[in-house]
Residue, then its C-alpha position, 0 to 999 in steps of 0.5 A: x747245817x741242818x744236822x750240827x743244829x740238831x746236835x746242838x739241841x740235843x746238847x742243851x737239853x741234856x745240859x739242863x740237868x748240868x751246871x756251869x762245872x758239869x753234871x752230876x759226876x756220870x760218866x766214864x771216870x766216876x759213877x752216878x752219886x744219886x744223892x749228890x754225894x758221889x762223884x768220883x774223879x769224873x768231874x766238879x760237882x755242881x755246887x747248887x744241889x741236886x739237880x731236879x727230875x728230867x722232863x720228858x718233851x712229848x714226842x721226842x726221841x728215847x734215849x739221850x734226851x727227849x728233844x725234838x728234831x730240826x725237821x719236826x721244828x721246822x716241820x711245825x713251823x710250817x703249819x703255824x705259818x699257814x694257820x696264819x695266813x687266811x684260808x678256806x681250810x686245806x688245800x683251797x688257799x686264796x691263790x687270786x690274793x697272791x695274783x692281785x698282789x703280783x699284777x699290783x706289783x708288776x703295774x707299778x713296776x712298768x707304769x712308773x719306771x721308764x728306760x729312756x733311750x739316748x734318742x727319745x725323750x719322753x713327755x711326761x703328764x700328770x692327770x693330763x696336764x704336761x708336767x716335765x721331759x724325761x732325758x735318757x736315762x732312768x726316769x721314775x712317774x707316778x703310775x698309770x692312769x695318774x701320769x702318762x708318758x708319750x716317747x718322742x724321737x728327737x735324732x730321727x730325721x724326717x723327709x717330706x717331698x714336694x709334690x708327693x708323686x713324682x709325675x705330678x707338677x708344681x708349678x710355680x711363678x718366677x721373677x720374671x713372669x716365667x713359670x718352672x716346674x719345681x719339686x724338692x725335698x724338705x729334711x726335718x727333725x723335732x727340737x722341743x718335743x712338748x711344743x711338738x706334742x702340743x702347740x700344732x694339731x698336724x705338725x707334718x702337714x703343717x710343714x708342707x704348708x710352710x715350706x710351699x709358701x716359703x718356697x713360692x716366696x722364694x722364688x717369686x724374687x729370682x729370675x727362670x735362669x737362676x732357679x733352673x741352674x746357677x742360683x739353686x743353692x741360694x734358693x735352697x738356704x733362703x727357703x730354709x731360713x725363710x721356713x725356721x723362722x715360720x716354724x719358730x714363730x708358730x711354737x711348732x719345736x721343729x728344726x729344719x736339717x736341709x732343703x734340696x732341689x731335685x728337679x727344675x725344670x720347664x712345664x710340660x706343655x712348652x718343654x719342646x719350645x723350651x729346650x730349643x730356646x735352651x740350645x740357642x742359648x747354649x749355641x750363643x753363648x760358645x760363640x761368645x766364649x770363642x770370640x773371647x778366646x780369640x780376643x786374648x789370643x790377638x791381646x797376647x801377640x799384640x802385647x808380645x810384639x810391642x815388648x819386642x819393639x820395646x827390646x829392639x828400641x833399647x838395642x837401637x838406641x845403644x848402637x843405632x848404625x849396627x841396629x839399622x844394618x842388622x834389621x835391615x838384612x832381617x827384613x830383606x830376607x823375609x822378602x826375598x825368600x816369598x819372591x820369583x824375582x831378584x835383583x842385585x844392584x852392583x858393579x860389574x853384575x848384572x843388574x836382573x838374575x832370574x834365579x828361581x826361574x833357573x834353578x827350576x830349568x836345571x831341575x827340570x833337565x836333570x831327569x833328563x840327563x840322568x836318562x841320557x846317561x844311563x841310555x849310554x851306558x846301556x849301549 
């Protein structure tokens, strides 16, 4: 590129002496006319006269026109541009100029564009006074110290646990003037972060605050049994309402995720008493649980007996002589069969037959005979 320009101001200064038909007629076909009236066939002649003399440019190359070289123009160019700027002269240039002007730059750049992530929100102030809330995305202030910017964590899920060391009790009140051991974790998050930043000093203490007084209100109103075992959820989603809505009156922008019970338990100084007292319930309350099951067990035989008399009574009322007879003969063979004695009433038999007692002797001389058979055969 830097050489096609060259040529290309070569050209035009020897052009200067040509018109818009050529020059005076030198080249390879036509000779120099000098006087403007030769001109052989090497081309037009130029109809405004006699060009004037060349003008040597100084410092230019000999020989084919006196111009100057793209390298000696930019060359030049150069110097003139730092002429320009000010200096102390030579090489002692006011470099500290160009670094204010880089720190200015730079200070502007990351004081008044701020990336904001899809979980941050940041609060903005201008000459300290809250003036809006920047969303993810690109957000665009005005510079340091004229706006100021604090990043807020609104998806973070905070945890606050109650008591904060684990061998420490709370002890707390119950319905019924008992007192339980009760410690429980409390989830939380920010929804507002200007309220956050600016309604409450101690946003976290303020929470542990909250959430002691909701609780012992909570359970003030349940009896030891529910908050030991069956009614821990309800007291869970009590406290958690009874707490957003402190929360919400007080302006704190924090919304509260989950309370959740991790241990409930009696105080350490009646634990021993408590858990025996806790076995006798348990003790009382499976015999309860298998009185009940006796209880349907009789139920269902009772239930299943009054249907079978219920069938017998529909057969009995349709054939009442075969009903009578059937059940009869049922009846006397479920004595019969638990009895030593029998007795037939008939005609022509005799009226007592100690049957059992005869099928006992015969097999108890059936060992016997067996013995004296195979002591014959031996002989």
């Amino acid at each position: 590129m830097r050489r096609i320009l060259s040529w290309g101001w070569r050209g035009l200064a020897m052009g200067e002496n040509r018109g818009p038909w050529g020059g005076r007629g030198s080249g390879e076909g036509g000779g120099d006319g000098g006087d403007g009236s030769g001109g052989g066939g090497g081309g037009p002649r130029n109809p405004w006269g006699q060009p004037g003399p060349r003008r040597r440019r100084p410092g230019g190359p000999s020989g084919g026109g006196d111009v100057t070289s793209l390298d000696e123009w930019l060359r030049r160019s150069r110097e003139k541009l730092g002429r320009g700027l000010p200096s102390g002269g030579g090489a002692n240039r006011p470099y500290w100029l160009y670094g204010i002007i880089a720190f200015i730059a730079i200070w502007l750049l990351f004081t008044s564009i701020h990336r904001v992530g899809p979980q941050e929100r940041y609060v903005v102030t201008t000459f300290g006074r809250y003036t809006r809330t920047l969303g993810p995305g690109i957000g665009i202030t005005w510079p340091a110290p004229i706006s100021r910017v604090q990043a807020v964590s609104v998806e973070e899920i905070r945890e606050i646990n109650i008591p904060q060391q684990r061998n420490e009790e709370n002890l707390i009140l119950t319905g019924d003037q008992n007192v339980i051991d009760l410690s429980y974790s409390v989830r939380w998050n920010i929804k507002d972060p200007q309220l956050f930043l600016f309604q409450i000093a101690e946003p976290e203490e303020t929470v542990r605050e909250v959430a002691e007084s909701a609780m012992r209100a909570v359970v003030a109103r349940v009896s030891l049994d529910e908050a030991l075992g069956a009614g821990r959820s309800a007291i869970e989603q009590r406290v958690e309402q009874n707490m957003q809505q402190l929360l919400d009156d007080y302006g704190a922008g924090i919304a509260i995720q989950g309370i959740a019970i991790n241990q409930s338990q009696a105080p350490t100084a009646v634990n021993e008493a408590f858990l025996r007292v806790s076995a006798a319930q348990q003790q009382a309350q499976s015999a309860q649980n298998d009185a009940r099951a006796y209880a349907l067990q009789l139920t269902a035989r009772a239930q299943g007996d009054a249907a079978q008399f219920n069938q017998i009574y529909q057969q009995y009322k349709a054939a009442p002589e075969v009903t009578r007879r059937r059940m009869y003969y049922e009846t006397m063979e479920q004595i019969l069969a638990e009895v030593d004695t029998t007795i037939v009433e008939a005609p022509g038999v005799t009226p007592y037959l100690p049957l059992p007692a005869v099928d006992s002797a015969r097999r108890r001389a059936a060992p016997q005979q067996e013995q004296q058979v195979q002591q014959g055969q031996g002989r």
